[in-house]
Steps between C-alpha positions, in 0.01 A plus 500: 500500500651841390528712825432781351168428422440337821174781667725703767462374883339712720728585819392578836508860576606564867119678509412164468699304757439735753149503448503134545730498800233802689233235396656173636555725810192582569379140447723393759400800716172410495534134568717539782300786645176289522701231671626737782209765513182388680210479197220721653784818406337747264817475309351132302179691458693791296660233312257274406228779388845677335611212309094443390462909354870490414396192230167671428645842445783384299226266251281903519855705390523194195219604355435878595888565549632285211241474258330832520160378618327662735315248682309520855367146500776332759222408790309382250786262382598387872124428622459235244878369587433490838101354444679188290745487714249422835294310350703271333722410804237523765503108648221319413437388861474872601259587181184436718617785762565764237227425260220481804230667323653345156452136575894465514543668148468364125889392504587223734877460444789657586866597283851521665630882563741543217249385221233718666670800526558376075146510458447873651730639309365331140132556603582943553697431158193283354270865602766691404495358106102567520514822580786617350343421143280788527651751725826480373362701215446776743841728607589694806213654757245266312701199555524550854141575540398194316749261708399671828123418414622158436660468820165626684314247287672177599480605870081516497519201287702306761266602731239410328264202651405336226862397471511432848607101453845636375564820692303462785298819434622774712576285724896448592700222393746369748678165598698508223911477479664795640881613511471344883470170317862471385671521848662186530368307815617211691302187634349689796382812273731756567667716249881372483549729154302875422441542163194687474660774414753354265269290325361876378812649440599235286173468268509880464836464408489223245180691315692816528829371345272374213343874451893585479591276196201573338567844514832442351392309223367564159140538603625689801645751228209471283276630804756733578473621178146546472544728813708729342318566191218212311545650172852450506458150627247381226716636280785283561290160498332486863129358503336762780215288536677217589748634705283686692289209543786324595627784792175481630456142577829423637465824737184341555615196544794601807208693680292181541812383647488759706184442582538149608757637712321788707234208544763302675665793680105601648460172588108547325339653181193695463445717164401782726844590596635547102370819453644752304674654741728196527541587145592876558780392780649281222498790260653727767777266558609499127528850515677500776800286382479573182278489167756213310707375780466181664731573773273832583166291517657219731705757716178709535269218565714447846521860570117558456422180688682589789408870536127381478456225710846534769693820512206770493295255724572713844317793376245354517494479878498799736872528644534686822866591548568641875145606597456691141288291228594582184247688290367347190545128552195285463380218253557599118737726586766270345345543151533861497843464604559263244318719222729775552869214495340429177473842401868572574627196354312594144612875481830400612524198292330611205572147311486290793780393747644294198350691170565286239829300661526196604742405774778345306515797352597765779843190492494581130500825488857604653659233262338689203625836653856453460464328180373860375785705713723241346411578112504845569 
């Protein structure tokens, strides 16, 4: 074989091996931590809701960050991932308790975790494809709308009693698989390995890491492309149709994940609870770290996660330092608080913490540097 036709190898940057080397690290970090720290800390909540909305606002920034598509139909996706998620791992001994006024429910069987959590994800991709064939056509504020109205459809038809059998009305599902399930116990019952919080972390991962290469792909550049300009990208051989189609389902397709993995983090699902304001917080967290980065969306996710439900958590309380209560502090004070962090972060940060970068870029990016001051 001539060598010199041989396609060029592709070397590891040092943006790249550090990247990997944070990421190992905070795998291990996390592992050990849950061995050591007892479970009830708030700091396993933070990461198991941050890892779910870090993988659901990465799959949102794919398709409205990437692709150009602005889309508001998230909950939407992750009520029916976490709907076929319960109800297709909910033991059939237990069926009778859940489904009381349902006669135990139409389906009397039950799937393993992994092949569930499958399921969601191709069943919010299987709605997604529907949909998308007619309000794909639409662009912008209408797109939106018509997704939003989507999203607010599937929740009144989940709670819907005619389909009662399947989703339990508006009833709650429950007794299904949670993250608590994968602590490793011994003989006697007790927890000898914590992984319910690594078990997250590492599905989050996985799905992220395949948004990544997608990304850097050829249809990662063809959606790119239609970002920056659809005439330009017709013009040069891309099918919009299908590629938007395409964006859409697999963004689709990671939210059911997500989905099936806030079911497992709440530890029950009701369609109540998806409203659209689940969908606004995964907006807000976008912009936050960044419209087209996926190192903005995941760092974000934590950041948000932990301001809403840990760090802000005392104002709500009235704190009485030395005799003097401090003024002001009562419950819902913490979201106005927390209305005006965001506020600072987005007039300060314009383009998110991360803009457009990823992290193996800020390693990048003083390599490149001197390679200019060096050819000057």
């Amino acid at each position: 074989m001539n060598n010199a036709s041989a396609a060029p190898r592709r070397r590891l940057t040092p943006g790249a091996l550090a990247t990997a080397a944070i990421v190992a690290a905070i795998y291990v970090a996390v592992f050990v931590s849950e061995q050591f720290i007892p479970p009830t800390s708030m700091l396993f909540t933070v990461l198991k809701k941050g890892a779910t909305y870090a993988l659901v606002a990465v799959s949102m920034n794919l398709l409205n960050g990437f692709t150009g598509l602005f889309s508001l139909g998230q909950a939407g996706f992750m009520l029916i991932g976490a709907y076929t998620y319960a109800v297709l791992t909910i033991p059939v001994a237990q069926r009778a308790v859940v489904y009381q006024y349902y006669d135990g429910g139409a389906i009397q069987f039950a799937l393993p975790v992994l092949p569930a959590i499958l399921l969601a994800g191709l069943a919010a991709a299987f709605f997604a494809f529907l949909i998308g064939l007619p309000v794909l056509r639409l662009k912008s504020d209408y797109l939106a709308i018509a997704t939003l109205g989507f999203a607010e459809i599937m929740r009144s038809i989940f709670q819907w009693d005619k389909l009662g059998t399947i989703t339990n009305g508006s009833n709650m599902l429950r007794l299904f698989p949670t993250f608590n399930d994968f602590n490793i116990r011994n003989a006697d019952g007790e927890v000898v390995v914590y992984l319910s919080t690594f078990i997250p972390f590492l599905i989050a991962g996985v799905c992220i890491a395949a948004i990544v290469m997608l990304i850097h792909s050829t249809y990662g550049r063809a959606f790119i492309a239609i970002r920056d300009d659809e005439v330009a990208a017709e013009a040069m051989g891309i099918n919009l149709a299908r590629h938007k189609q395409l964006a859409f389902c697999i963004s689709s397709f990671f939210a059911g994940v997500g989905g099936a993995m806030l079911a497992m983090y709440m530890n029950s699902v009701q369609a109540k609870s998806f409203t659209s304001a689940m969908t606004y917080e995964i907006l807000l967290i976008v912009v936050i770290g960044g419209i087209g980065s996926v190192t903005g969306s995941c760092i974000s996710s934590f950041l948000f996660v932990a301001c809403s439900e840990w760090w802000l958590r005392f104002l709500d309380q009235k704190q009485v330092i030395g005799g003097w209560e401090v003024p002001l502090l009562r419950n819902g004070f913490r979201l106005v608080v927390f209305s005006i962090i965001i506020m600072i972060v987005v007039l300060f940060f314009r383009r998110g913490i991360m803009g457009d970068r990823e992290l193996w870029d800020l390693f990048n990016e003083p390599r490149h540097r001197k390679a200019k001051e060096g050819g000057r």
